[in-house]
N, C-alpha and C positions, 0 to 999 in steps of 0.2 A: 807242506802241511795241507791239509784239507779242513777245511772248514763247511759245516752242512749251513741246505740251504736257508733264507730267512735271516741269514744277519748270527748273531748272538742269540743263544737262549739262556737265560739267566735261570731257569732249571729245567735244561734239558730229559729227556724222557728216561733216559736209562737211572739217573740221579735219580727223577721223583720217582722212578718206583724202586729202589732200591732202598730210597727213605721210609717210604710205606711200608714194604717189606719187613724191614728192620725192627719200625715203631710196633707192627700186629705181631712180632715175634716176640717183642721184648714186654708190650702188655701181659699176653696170654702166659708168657714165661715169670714175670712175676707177680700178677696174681693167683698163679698156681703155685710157689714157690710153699714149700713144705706141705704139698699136696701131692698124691701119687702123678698126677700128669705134669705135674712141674718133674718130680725123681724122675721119673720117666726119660721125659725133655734133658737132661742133664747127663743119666746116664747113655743117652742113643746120639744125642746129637752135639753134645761137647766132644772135642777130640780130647781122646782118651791115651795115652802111650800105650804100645802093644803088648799085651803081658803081667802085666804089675797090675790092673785097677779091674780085677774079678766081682763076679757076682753082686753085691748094694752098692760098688760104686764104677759099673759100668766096664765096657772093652771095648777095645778098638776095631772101628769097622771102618771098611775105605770111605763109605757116604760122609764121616764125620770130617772130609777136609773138604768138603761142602755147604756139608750145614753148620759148623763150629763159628764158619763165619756171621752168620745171623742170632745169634745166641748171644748177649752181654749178662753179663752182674745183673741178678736182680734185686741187692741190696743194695746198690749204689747207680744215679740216674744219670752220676755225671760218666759212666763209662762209653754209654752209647750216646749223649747228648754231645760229648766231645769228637766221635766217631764221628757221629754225622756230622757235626758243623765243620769238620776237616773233609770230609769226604764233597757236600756240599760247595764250599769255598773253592778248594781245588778241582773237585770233581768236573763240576761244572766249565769249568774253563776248558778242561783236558779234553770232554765228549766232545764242548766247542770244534777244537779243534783237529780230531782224529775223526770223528765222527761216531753215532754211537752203537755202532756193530766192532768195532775194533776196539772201545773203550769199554764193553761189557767184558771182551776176551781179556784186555788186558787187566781190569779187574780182579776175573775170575782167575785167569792164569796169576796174579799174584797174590793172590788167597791163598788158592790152591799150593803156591810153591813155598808162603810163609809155613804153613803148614807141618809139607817134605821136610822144610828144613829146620824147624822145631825138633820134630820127633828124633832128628838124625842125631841132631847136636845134645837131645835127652840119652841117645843110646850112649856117645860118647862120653859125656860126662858122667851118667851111673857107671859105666866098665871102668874109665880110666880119671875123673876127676872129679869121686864123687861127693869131694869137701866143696864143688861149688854149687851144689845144690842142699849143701846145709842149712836149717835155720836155727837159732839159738832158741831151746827148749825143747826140741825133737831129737828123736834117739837115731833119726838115719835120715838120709835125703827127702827133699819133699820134691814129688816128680808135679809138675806144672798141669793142670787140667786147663785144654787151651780153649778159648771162648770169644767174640769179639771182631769184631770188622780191622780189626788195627792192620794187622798183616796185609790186607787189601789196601785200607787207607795208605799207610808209608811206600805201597808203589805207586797211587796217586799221588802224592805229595812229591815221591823220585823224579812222576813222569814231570810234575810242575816244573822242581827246579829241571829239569833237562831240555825243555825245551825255551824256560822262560830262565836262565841261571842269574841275571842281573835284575832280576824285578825283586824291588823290595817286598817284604812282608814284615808288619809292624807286630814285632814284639809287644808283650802285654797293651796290645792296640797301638803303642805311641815311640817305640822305638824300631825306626827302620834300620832291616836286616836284608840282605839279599838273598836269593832263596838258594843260594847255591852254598853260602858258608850256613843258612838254616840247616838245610839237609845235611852236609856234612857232619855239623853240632849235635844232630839227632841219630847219627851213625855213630858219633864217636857214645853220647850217652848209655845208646845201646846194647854196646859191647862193653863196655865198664861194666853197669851195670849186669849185665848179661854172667861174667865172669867172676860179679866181684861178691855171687853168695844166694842163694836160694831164698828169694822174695815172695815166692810165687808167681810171678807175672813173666810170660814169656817172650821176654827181650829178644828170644832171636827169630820168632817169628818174624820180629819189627824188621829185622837185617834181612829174613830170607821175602818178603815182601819186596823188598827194596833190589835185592839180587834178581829177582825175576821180573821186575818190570825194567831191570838193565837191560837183559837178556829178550826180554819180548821188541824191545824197541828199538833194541840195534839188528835183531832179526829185523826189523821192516826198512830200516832204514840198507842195512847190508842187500836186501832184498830191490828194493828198488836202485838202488846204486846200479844193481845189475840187464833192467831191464832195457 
């Protein structure tokens, strides 16, 4: 493990500016919100599926599994307040520990692969299973506009329990859980859910977050094994 220098930073660099980040996107995004630079912001910089969301509600362009991540609800203050305080809480330990040029990639690689693996699991299910993207009231599927740090956070939250799998983490503050049956509990939530009917909210971002910071982490660790 690597640990940077000075001890502990209890908000390391890469954290606070990715908090700042976050807060000045999610400001300007919602008080513009039913303003042309809010539509704007929503249609360029939400990821959009390819194909389906033409002209007043945006397309997909490769920058949006970039910026999708910095974008939350701007009707709702707990989407990006829960973001952060999870990104925060974890975060901060993990840059602790990896250092914070490998925790920015590993970040951004699992943004980026929540993403990939959103859109992939959209195509699949509109071709071949498209009663799980049903919602009761609508005449056809409702395809997910994806928005939100979550996909990045739940491979912070992976990298957590993987390196720390027996450290508790207290449920509703007061109930200790370990972080490794957490994660787990938050894997199995999200493939229920994911399968179990079109909410709008892209549960399998939450999965492909979590699959790419597998994958970035046993890349470093296979990597060094080797040297």
């Amino acid at each position: 493990m690597y640990r940077g220098p000075g001890g502990f930073r209890i908000l390391p660099p890469i954290i606070k500016n990715l908090l700042i980040i976050n807060g000045i996107f999610y400001l300007f995004f919602a008080f513009s919100s039913g303003q042309a630079i809010g539509q704007w912001m929503y249609e360029h910089l939400a990821l959009h599926f390819p194909n389906i969301s033409e002209g007043k509600m945006g397309s997909f362009n490769p920058i949006q599994l970039v910026s999708y991540m910095f974008l939350h609800d701007p009707t709702s203050i707990f989407h990006i307040l829960f973001n952060m305080f999870g990104l925060w809480m974890f975060g901060s330990v993990i840059e602790n520990v990896m250092g914070s040029k490998r925790f920015l990639s590993l970040y951004m690689f699992s943004g980026i692969g929540a993403g990939i693996i959103q859109l992939v699991v959209t195509w699949v299910q509109l071709n071949y299973f498209p009663e799980s993207l049903m919602v009761p009231g609508y005449g056809g599927p409702v395809i997910p506009v994806v928005l939100g740090a979550s996909g990045a956070v739940y491979g912070v939250l992976f990298s957590y329990a993987y390196y720390f799998p027996d450290q508790p983490i207290y449920l509703y503050f007061f109930i200790p859980v370990k972080a490794k049956y957490m994660m787990a509990l938050l894997i199995l939530v999200s493939i229920v859910s994911g399968f179990g009917g079109g909410d709008g909210i892209a549960h399998f971002a939450h999965l492909g977050g979590v699959l790419s910071a597998f994958l970035f982490l046993n890349y470093y660790r296979i990597k060094r094994l080797r040297r």
